[in-house]
C-alpha positions in Angstrom: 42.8 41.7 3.1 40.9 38.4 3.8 43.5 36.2 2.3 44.8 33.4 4.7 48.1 33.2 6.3 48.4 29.5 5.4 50.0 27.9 1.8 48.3 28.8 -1.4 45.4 26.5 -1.7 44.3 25.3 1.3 41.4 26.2 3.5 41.2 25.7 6.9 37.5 24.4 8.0 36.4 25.8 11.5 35.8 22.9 14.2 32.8 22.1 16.1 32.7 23.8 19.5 34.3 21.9 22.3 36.6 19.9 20.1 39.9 19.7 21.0 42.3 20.6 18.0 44.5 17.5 18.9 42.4 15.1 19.2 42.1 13.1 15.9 38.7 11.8 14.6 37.8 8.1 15.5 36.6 7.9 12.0 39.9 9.4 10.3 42.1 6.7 12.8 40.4 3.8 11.1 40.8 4.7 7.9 44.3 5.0 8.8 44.7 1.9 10.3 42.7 0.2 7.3 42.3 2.0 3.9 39.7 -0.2 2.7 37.4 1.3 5.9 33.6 0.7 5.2 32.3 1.9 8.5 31.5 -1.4 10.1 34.5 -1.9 12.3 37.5 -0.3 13.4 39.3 -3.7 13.2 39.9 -4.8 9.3 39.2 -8.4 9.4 35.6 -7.8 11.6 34.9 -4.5 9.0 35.1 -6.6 6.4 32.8 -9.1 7.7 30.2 -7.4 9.0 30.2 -5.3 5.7 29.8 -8.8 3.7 26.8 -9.9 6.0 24.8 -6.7 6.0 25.3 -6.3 2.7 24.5 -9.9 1.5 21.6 -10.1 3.9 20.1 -6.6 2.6 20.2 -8.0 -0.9 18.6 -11.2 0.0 15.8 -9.4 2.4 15.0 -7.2 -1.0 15.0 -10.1 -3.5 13.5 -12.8 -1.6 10.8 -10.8 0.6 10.4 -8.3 -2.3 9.8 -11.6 -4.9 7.5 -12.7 -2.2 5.5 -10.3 -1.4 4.9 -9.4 -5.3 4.0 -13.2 -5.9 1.2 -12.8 -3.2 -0.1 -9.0 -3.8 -4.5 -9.8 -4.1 -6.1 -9.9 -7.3 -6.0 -6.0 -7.9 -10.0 -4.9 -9.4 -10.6 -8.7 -9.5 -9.7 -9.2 -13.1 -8.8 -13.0 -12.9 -12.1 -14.0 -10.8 -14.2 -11.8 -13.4 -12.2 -13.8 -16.0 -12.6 -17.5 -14.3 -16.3 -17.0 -13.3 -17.1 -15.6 -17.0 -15.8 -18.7 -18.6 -17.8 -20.7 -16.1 -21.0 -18.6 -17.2 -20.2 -19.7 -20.8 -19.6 -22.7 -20.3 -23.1 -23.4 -17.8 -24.9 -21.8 -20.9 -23.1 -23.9 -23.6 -24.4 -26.9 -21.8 -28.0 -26.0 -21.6 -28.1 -24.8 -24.9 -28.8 -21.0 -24.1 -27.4 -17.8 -25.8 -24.4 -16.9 -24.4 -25.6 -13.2 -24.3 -29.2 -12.0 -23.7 -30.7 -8.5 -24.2 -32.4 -8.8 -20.4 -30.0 -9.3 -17.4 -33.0 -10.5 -15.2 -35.8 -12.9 -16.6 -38.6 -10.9 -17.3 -41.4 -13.4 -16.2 -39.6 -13.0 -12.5 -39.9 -9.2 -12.2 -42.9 -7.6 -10.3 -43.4 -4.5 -12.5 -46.0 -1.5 -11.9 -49.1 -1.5 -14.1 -48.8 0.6 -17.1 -51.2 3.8 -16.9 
């Protein structure tokens, strides 16, 4: 009634179509051959290696081009130009002797205004 004919607790996974029942995985033979098995290699020595090198080149590609490319990212809404060309502002109208603020943005002598009615 559903229950398998095989030892208490174990479960027997279907296998893909077309796979032959004797024929062991590739992946399952390396990890036999080498219990540390990362993937890279089915030889130890080379797995080892290769793991090393991508993983210390993925962590220096990251930092490095990551650190970069932070270090170089534009001005984002301009702040630091609005902040450099304000303090030039004040310091142009210091040394002429001017307000540093004034009510009218243009001079009023310079506009061209309609008549009044």
């Amino acid at each position: 009634r559903g229950r398998s004919a095989g030892p208490t607790g174990t479960l027997a996974l279907p296998r893909p179509l077309g796979a032959d029942p004797h024929e062991e995985e590739p992946m399952l033979a390396a990890q036999r051959k080498n219990p540390d098995y990362h993937g890279f290699s089915a030889e130890p020595d080379v797995d080892v290696l290769n793991m090393r090198m991508v993983f210390f080149c993925g962590v220096s590609v990251a930092i490095v081009l990551g650190s970069v490319f932070l270090a170089y990212l534009p001005d984002y809404g301009l702040t630091q130009w609005a902040r450099r060309e304000a303090e030039i502002q004040v310091r142009e109208r210091e040394r002429l002797g001017l307000p540093l603020l004034t009510s009218n943005y243009y001079d009023p002598a310079r506009l061209s205004l309609p008549p009044p009615e």
